[in-house]
C-alpha positions as CSV (number, residue, x, y, z in Angstrom):
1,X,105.6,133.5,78.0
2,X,105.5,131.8,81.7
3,X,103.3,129.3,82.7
4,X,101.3,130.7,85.8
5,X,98.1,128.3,86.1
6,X,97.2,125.3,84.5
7,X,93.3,123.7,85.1
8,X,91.2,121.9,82.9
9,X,89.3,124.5,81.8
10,X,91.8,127.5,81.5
11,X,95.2,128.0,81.1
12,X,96.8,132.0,81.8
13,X,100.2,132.8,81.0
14,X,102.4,135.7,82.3
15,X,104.0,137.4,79.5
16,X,107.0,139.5,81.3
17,X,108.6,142.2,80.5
18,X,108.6,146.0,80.9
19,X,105.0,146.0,79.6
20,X,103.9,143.0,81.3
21,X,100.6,141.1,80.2
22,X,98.2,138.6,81.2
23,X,96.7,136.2,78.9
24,X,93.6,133.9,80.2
25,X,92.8,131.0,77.5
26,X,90.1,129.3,78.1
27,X,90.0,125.6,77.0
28,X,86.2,124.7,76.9
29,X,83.1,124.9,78.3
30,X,83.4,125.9,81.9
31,X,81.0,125.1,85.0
32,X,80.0,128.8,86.6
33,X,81.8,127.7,90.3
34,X,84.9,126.9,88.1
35,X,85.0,129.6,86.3
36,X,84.7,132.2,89.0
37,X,87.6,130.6,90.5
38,X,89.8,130.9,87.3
39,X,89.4,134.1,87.1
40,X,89.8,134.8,90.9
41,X,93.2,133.2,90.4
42,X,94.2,135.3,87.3
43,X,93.2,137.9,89.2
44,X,95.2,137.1,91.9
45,X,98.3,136.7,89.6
46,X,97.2,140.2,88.3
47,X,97.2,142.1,91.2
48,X,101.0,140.5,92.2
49,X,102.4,141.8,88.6
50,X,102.0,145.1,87.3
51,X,100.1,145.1,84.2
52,X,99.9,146.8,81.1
53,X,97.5,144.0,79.2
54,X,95.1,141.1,79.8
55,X,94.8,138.9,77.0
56,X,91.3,137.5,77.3
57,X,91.3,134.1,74.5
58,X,87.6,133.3,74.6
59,X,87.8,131.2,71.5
60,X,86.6,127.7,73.0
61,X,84.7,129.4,76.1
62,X,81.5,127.8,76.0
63,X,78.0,129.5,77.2
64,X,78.7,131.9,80.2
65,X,75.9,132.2,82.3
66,X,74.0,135.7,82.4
67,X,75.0,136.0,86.0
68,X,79.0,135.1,85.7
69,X,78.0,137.6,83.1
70,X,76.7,140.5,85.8
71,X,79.5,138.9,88.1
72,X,82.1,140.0,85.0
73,X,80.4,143.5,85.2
74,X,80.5,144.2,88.7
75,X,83.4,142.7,89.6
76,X,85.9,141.8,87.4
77,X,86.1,144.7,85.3
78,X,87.1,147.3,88.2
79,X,89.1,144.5,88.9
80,X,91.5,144.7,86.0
81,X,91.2,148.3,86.3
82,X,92.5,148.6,89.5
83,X,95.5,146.2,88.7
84,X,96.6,149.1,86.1
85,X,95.8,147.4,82.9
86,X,95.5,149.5,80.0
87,X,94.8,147.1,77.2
88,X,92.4,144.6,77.2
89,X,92.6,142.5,74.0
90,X,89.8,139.9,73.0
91,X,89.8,136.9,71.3
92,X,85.7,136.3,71.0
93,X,83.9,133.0,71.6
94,X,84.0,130.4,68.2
95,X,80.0,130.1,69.9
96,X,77.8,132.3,68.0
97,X,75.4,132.6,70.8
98,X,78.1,132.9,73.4
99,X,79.8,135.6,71.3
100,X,77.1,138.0,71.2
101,X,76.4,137.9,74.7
102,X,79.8,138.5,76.0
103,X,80.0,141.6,72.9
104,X,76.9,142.9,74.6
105,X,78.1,143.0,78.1
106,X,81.3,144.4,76.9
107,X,79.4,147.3,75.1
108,X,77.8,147.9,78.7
109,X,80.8,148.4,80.6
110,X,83.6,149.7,78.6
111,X,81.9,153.4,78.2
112,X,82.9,152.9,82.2
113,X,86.5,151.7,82.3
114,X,89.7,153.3,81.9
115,X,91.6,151.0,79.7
116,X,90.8,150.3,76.0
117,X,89.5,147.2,74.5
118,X,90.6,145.7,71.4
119,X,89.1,143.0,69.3
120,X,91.5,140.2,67.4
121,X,91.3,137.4,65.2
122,X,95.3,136.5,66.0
123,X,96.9,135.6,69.3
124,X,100.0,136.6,68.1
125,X,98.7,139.8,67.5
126,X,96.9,140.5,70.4
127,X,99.7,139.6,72.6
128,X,101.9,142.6,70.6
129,X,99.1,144.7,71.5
130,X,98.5,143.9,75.1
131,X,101.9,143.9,75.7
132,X,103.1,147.3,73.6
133,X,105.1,145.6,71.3
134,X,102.2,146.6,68.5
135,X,104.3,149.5,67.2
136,X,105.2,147.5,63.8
137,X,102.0,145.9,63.3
């Protein structure tokens, strides 16, 4: 696991090898300016590193505004997709509120995409899977 950005709101990690992945952990609540420009960076670091996961820890992400939300959508999503990533494992919101919204979005879009989605409770888990090393869980 490689350090690849440090802010005070998110930190994403490069986890290399022949299935490479991406993991974005968010570390709180994050202003919507700030958090488009995390994920613009991760993004960024995606597009430079040939994926096969992104690792989305959105345990302490605070409330995302219904337009980040849209921006998400629109924009992020194809995003990921066009960097080649395959697996997109979640770790949902702690939020209640926060966690429903994001679930809905997510219901929107995936019929769309071309990678699969996965739901986990464990980091270590989700890493495994993002990262095709899930073959003895």
């Amino acid at each position: 696991m490689l350090p690849a950005l440090t802010t005070p709101y998110c930190e994403v990690y490069l986890h290399l090898g022949p299935a490479a992945a991406l993991e974005m952990r968010w570390l709180s609540y994050v202003p919507s300016a700030e958090f488009r420009a995390n994920v613009e960076q991760a993004l960024a670091l995606a597009r430079r590193q040939p994926l096969l996961g992104w690792v989305a820890d959105d345990r302490l992400l605070g409330a995302v505004r219904p337009r980040d939300l849209d921006w998400v959508l629109q924009t992020v999503l194809p995003a990921i997709e066009a960097a080649g990533v395959e697996r997109f494992a979640l770790l949902e919101s702690q939020d209640a509120i926060n966690r429903m919204t994001i679930a809905g979005m997510y219901e929107q879009a995936l019929p769309a995409r071309d990678f699969e989605v996965r739901q986990f409770m464990d980091n270590n888990v989700a890493r495994a899977w993002a990262t095709g090393h899930d073959q003895a869980l």
